[in-house]
C-alpha positions in Angstrom: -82.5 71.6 18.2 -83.5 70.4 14.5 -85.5 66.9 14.3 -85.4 65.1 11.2 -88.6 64.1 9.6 -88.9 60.6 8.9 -90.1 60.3 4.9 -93.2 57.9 4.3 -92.6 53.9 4.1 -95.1 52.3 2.3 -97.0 49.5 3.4 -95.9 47.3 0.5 -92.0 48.1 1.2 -92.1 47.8 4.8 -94.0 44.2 3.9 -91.1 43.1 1.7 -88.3 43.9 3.9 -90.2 42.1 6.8 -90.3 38.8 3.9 -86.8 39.4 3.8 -86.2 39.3 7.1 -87.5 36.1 8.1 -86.2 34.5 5.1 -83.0 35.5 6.0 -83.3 34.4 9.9 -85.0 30.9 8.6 -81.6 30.3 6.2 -79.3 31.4 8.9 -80.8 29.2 11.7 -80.7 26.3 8.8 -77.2 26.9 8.5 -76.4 27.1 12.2 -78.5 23.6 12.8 -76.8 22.0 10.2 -73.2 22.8 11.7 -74.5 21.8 15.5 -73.2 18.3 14.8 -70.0 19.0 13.1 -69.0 21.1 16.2 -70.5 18.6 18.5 -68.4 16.0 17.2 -65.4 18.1 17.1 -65.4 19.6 20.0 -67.7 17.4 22.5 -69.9 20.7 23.0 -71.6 23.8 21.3 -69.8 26.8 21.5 -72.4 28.8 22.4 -73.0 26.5 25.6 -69.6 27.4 26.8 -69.9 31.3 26.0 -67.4 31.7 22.8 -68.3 34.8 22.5 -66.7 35.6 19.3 -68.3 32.2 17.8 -71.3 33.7 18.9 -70.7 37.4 17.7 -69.5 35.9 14.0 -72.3 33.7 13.5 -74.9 35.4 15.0 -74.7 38.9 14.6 -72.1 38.6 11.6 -69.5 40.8 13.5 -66.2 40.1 12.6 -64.8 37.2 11.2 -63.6 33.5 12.1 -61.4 31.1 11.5 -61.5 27.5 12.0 -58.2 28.4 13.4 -59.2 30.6 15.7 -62.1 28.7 16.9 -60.2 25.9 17.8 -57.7 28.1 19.6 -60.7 29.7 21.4 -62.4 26.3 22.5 -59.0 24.8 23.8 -58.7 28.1 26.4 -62.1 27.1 27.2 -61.4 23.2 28.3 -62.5 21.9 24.3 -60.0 21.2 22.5 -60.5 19.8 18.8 -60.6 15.9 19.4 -57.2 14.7 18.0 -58.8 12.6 14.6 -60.7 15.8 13.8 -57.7 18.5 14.5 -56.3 19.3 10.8 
């Protein structure tokens, strides 16, 4: 069986990609604290406290794609749908 050799990381790279990291991890939980209350007053609830998963698999692990659309199709299966002066 052939192993692959893992080539050198310097300390200096491995430090910026760590930088990059959390700067990217402190934007993205920005951006999901500032939508909590637009969903909250859409729909009454988080969707991640009533398991949307594929809310939770766009926005958190960026698989896949949503639309408002489809969010609001997926909350109404779950007992949430949009309030009626939000629904466009």
């Amino acid at each position: 069986m052939k192993t692959s050799r893992v080539s050198y990381c310097s300390g200096r790279v491995l430090s910026q990609a760590i930088r990059k990291a959390s700067t990217l991890a402190r934007k993205h939980r920005e951006a999901i604290d500032a939508m909590a209350h637009l969903l909250v007053a859409r729909y009454g609830c988080l969707p991640n406290d009533v398991d949307c998963d594929s809310f939770i698999e766009a926005t958190d692990y960026g698989h896949g794609g949503m639309s408002l659309a489809d969010l609001d199709a997926e909350m109404t299966q779950r007992g949430y749908p949009p309030r009626r002066e939000d629904a466009e």
